[in-house]
C-alpha positions in Angstrom: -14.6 0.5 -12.7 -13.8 3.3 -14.7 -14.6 5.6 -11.9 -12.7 3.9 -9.7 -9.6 4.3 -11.9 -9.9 8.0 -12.2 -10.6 8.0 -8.0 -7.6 5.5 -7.8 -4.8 4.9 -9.9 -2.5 1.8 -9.1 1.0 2.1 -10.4 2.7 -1.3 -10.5 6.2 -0.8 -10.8 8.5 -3.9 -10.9 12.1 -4.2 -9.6 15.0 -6.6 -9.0 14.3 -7.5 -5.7 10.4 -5.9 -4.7 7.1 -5.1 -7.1 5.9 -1.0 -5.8 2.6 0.0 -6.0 2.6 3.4 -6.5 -0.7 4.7 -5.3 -2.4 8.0 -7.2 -5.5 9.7 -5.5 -7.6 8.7 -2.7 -7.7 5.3 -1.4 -11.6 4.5 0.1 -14.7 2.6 -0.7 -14.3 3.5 -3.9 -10.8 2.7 -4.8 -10.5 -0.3 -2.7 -11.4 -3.0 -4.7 -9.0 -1.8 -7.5 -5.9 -1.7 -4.8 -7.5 -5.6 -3.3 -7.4 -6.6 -7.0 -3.6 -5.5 -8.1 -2.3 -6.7 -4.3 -4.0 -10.1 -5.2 -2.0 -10.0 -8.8 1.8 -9.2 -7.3 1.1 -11.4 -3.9 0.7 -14.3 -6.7 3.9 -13.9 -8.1 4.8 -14.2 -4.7 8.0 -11.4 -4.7 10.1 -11.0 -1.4 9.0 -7.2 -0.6 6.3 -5.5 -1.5 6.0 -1.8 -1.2 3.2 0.7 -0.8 4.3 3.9 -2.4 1.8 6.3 -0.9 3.5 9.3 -1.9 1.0 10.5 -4.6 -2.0 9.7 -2.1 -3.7 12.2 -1.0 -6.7 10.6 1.7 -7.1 7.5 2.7 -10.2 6.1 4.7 -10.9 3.3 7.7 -11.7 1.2 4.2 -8.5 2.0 3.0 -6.8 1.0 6.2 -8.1 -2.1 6.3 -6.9 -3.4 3.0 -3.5 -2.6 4.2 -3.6 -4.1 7.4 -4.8 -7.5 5.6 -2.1 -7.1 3.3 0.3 -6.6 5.7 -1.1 -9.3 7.7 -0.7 -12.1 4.5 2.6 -11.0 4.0 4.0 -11.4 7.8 2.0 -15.2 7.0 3.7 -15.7 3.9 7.1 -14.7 5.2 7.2 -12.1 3.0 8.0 -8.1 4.0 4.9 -5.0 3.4 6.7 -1.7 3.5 4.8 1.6 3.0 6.6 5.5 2.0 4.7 8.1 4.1 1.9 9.6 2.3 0.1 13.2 2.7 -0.2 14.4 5.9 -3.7 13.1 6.6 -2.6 9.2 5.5 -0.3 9.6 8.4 -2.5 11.3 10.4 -4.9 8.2 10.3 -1.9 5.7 10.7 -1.2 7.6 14.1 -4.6 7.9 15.1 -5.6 4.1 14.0 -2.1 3.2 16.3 -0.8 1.5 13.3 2.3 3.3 12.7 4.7 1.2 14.7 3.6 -2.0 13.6 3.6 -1.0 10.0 7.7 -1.2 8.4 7.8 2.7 6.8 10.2 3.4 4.7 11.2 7.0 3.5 11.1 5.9 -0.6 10.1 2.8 -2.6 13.9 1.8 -2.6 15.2 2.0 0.5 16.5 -0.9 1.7 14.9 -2.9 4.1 16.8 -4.2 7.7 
């Protein structure tokens, strides 16, 4: 796993009224199992928002993608709210392309309040 730390880092960050995971790196084969594992530990506290900070990541892969469609997914199940912060240039690029933009609730920083 310890290659898949230094490919991936996963910042858990938690707050008042939402748990942010900041992501570091690139999210693909590689890194997924590390993000699947720290989603599966904050969606068991079972918090009200959880937020994707992709700021810090720099590529993420149809692998990648996936995880966070399932995520979000779970969390429109659970009742719960997903929100993402735009990441590099190519995440967003691969949102777009993938169509997943819309359906996914973007928010411009890990704070932001939700509506």
């Amino acid at each position: 796993m310890a290659i898949a730390e230094e490919h991936l880092r996963v910042e858990v960050l938690p707050g008042p009224d939402r748990v942010v995971l900041a992501l570091h790196g690139e999210l693909d084969l590689l890194g997924v199992p590390l993000l699947e594992e720290e989603l599966e530990k904050v969606e068991a506290d079972a918090p009200a928002i959880v937020v994707l900070d992709l700021q810090d990541l720099q590529f993420v892969d149809s692998a990648g993608l996936r995880v966070i469609l399932a995520a979000h997914k779970r969390s429109r199940e659970q009742g719960k709210e997903l929100a993402l912060t735009p990441g590099s240039e190519q995440v967003q690029r691969l949102f777009a392309i993938a169509g997943v933009s819309e359906h996914l609730c973007i928010i411009g920083s890990p704070d932001e309040l939700l509506g």
